[in-house]
Each structure stands twice: as structure tokens, then as C-alpha cells.
C-alpha positions in Angstrom: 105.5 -47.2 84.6 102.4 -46.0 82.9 103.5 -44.4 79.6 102.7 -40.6 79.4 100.6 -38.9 77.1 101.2 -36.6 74.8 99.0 -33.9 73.7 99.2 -32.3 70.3 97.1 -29.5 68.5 95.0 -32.5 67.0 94.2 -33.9 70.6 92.8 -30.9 72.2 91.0 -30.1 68.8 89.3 -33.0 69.0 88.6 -33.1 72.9 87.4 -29.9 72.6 84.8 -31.0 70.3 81.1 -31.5 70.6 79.3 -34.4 69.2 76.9 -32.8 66.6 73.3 -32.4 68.2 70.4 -34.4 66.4 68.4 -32.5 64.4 64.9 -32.0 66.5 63.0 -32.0 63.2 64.3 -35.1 61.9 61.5 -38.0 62.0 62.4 -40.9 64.9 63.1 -44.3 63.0 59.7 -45.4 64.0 58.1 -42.9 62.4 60.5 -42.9 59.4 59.6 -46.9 58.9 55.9 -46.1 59.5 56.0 -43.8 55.9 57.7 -46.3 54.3 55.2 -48.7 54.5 52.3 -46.5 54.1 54.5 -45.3 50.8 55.2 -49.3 49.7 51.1 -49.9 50.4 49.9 -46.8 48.3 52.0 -47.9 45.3 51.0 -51.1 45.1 47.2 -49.8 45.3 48.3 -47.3 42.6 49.4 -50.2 40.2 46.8 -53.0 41.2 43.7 -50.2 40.4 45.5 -50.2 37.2 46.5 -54.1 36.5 42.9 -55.0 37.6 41.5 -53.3 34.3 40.0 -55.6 31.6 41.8 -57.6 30.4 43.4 -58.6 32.7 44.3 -62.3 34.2 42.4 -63.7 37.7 46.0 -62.8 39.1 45.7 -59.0 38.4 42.0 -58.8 39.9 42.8 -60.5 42.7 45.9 -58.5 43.9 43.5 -55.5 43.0 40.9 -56.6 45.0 42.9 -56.3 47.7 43.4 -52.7 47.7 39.2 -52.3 47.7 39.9 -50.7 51.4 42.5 -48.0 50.0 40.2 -47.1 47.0 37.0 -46.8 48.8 39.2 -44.9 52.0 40.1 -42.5 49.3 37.0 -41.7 47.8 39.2 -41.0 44.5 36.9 -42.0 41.9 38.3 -43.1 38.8 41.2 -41.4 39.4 42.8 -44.3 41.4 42.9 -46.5 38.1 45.2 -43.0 36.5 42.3 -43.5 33.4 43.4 -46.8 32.5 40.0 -47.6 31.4 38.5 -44.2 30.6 35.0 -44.1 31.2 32.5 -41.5 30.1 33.4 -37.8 31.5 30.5 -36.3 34.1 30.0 -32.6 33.3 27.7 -30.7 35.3 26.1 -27.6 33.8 25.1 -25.2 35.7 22.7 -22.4 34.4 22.8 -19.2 36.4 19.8 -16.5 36.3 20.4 -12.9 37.1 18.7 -10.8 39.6 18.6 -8.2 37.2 16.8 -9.9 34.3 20.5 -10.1 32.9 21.3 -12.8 30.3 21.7 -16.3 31.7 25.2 -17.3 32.5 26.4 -20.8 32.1 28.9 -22.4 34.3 30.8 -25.9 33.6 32.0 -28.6 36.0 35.0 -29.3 35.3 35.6 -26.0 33.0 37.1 -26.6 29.6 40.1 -24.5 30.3 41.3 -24.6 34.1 43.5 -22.3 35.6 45.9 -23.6 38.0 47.4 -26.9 39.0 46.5 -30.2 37.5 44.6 -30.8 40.4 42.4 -28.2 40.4 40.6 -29.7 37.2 40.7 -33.3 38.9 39.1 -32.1 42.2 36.3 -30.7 39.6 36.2 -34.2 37.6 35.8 -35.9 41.1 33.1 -33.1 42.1 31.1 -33.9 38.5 31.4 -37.2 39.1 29.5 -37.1 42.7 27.0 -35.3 41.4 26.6 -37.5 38.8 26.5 -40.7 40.7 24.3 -39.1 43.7 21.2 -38.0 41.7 21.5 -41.6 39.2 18.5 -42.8 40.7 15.7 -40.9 41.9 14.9 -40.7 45.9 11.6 -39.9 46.9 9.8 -39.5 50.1 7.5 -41.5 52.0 4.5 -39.5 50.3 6.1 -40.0 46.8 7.8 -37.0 45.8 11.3 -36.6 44.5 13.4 -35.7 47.2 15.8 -32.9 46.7 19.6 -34.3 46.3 21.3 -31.9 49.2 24.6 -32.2 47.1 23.0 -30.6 44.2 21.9 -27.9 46.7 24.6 -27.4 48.0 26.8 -26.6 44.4 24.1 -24.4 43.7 24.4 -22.2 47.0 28.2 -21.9 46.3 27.3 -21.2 43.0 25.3 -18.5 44.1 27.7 -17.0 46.7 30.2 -16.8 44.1 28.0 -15.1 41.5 26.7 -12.0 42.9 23.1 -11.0 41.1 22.4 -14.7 40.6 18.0 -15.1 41.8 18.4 -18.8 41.0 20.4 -21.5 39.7 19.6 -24.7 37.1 21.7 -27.6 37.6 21.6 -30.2 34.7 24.2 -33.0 33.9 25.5 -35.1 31.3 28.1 -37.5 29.8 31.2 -36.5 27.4 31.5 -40.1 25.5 35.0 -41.3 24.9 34.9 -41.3 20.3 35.1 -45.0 19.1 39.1 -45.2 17.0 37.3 -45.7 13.9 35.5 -42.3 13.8 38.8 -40.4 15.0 40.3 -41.7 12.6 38.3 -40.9 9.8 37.5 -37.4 11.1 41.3 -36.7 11.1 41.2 -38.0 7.6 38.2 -35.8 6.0 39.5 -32.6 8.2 43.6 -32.7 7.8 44.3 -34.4 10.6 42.3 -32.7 13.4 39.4 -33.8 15.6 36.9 -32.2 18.0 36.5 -33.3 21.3 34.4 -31.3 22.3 31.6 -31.7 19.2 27.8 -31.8 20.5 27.9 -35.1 19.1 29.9 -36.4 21.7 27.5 -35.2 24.8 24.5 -37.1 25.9 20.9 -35.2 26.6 21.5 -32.9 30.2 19.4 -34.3 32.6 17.9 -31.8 34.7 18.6 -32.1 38.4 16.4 -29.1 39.9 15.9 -25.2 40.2 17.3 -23.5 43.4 16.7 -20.2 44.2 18.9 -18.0 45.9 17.3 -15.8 48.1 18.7 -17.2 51.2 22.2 -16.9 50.1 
């Protein structure tokens, strides 16, 4: 005889209840184990920039040469090392003319003080740092003229959009050198402990990259 069953408050309760519905948001597990390795790849190309900076053993170079792909994917600059071997700073200088006959106004890449996130001033370091690398060496056309860097042209029209009363821009750059120990440490010593960073010492000639006019902006 089958044996009956008895149904209590608990039972129907739980009868009554409804498996909770997945959330529709929620990333499916192949997606979820996708980010994870994209994660576990971008942190070992974080550390192996940084291990693969002198010194360092054949070990470190190699595991960092194997993250060439990521870095150059990227297009972060220096910034995928996090400065573990700081090199020389890019600053553009841009001089702005007014329409007017105004006083000049200058503008730096990146600005001394920015405003805003820290990411805001490293998007400017990287943008320096283009410049700086595209206009190195000298293009010229097939009659021999310099030809004009279109990057250079195009910070300049920005430049000018963002300036009302600007007839022309003057785009120069230069290098903020990284001060050897020895004279930080003697600065601090002859000035009570304080050094300038930014002292004209510490910038190399600007290099003038062209004149671009604004009248089409």
C-alpha cells in the first residue's frame, strides 16, 4: 500500500516556489572564461614590459619579447613599461598668433598642471610623444622639399579651432631630460632641500616643426 503523503505549510511553500530566473545581464561562462584570459595575458605583458628593462637577465627579455604583439597592438608608448626606465619627456610647444595682432599665446603638450584624471595628462604624454617620434627624421618629396608631417598639421588645426582669433600656429618640440642623482642631490643640498624640475637647464633646444596658418579653420 503506497504510503500517503502528507502536506505541511513547508511543502506547499516550497511547491509553490519558482526557481530564480538567471540574470539576462550576467556574461555566459564562455564569455566569462574569454575575459579571464584576455585579463591573465594583459598582466603578464604589464610585468614582462617591466622585467625586460636593463638589467635584466636573457630570461626577463625573452618572456618580454613575447608580449612585442600586445605592446605594439596598443600603441601605448612607454607607458606599457609603467616608467620603469624613464626616458626623456616629449613636450610639444605650441605658439599661437592672434588675429588681432594680440600677444602670442603659448600652449604645452602635456600642460604642466592638468586638470582632470590621470589619464588625461598620459593621453597628452602619448600625443607629445607621436609628434615627437613622427617628425625625428625629415621626409621630403620626390623634388626635394620637406614634406609637411600631416600630424603636426593636424595639432595645429585643433589648436586653432580651440583658440578663437588664432591667424596661425608655430609648432616646436623638445626633450625634458631626466637630472643625473648627483646634481639632485647637490641642488637639494645648496637650496634646503628643494629642486627644480622644471629649470631651463633641463630642456633641450625646440626644434621647429613648421608654421600653419589658420584661415581655413
Amino acid at each position: 500500500m503506497p504510503e500517503a503523503v502528507v502536506e505541511t505549510p513547508a511543502t506547499t511553500a516550497l511547491a509553490g516556489a519558482r526557481m530564480p530566473e538567471e540574470d539576462p545581464a550576467a556574461w555566459p561562462p564562455w564569455a566569462r572564461r574569454l575575459a579571464t584570459v584576455a585579463l591573465a595575458l594583459h598582466i603578464a605583458a604589464v610585468a614582462g614590459g617591466a622585467m625586460g628593462v636593463p638589467p635584466s637577465s636573457p630570461l626577463e627579455r625573452r618572456f618580454a619579447d613575447l608580449f612585442t604583439w600586445h605592446h605594439g597592438l596598443f600603441d601605448q608608448g612607454y607607458a606599457y613599461r609603467y616608467y620603469a626606465e624613464p626616458p626623456p619627456t616629449p613636450v610639444v610647444v605650441a605658439t599661437l598668433h592672434r588675429a588681432d595682432g594680440g600677444p602670442d599665446e603659448s600652449v604645452r603638450i602635456p600642460a604642466r598642471e592638468s586638470v582632470g584624471p590621470p589619464m588625461r595628462r598620459q593621453r597628452q604624454l602619448a600625443l607629445a610623444n607621436a609628434l615627437f617620434a613622427g617628425t625625428r627624421a625629415v621626409h621630403r618629396d620626390e623634388e626635394g622639399e620637406p614634406h609637411e608631417s600631416w600630424l603636426a598639421r593636424s595639432y595645429a588645426r585643433h589648436l586653432g579651432r580651440t583658440h578663437p582669433g588664432t591667424s596661425s600656429v608655430t609648432l616646436r618640440v623638445q626633450q625634458h631630460l631626466m637630472p643625473a642623482p648627483d646634481r639632485v642631490l647637490d641642488s637639494m643640498r645648496e637650496s634646503d632641500g628643494r629642486f627644480d624640475l622644471f629649470d631651463e637647464s633641463l630642456f633641450t633646444t625646440p626644434r621647429w616643426i613648421g608654421d600653419f596658418p589658420c584661415d581655413g579653420f
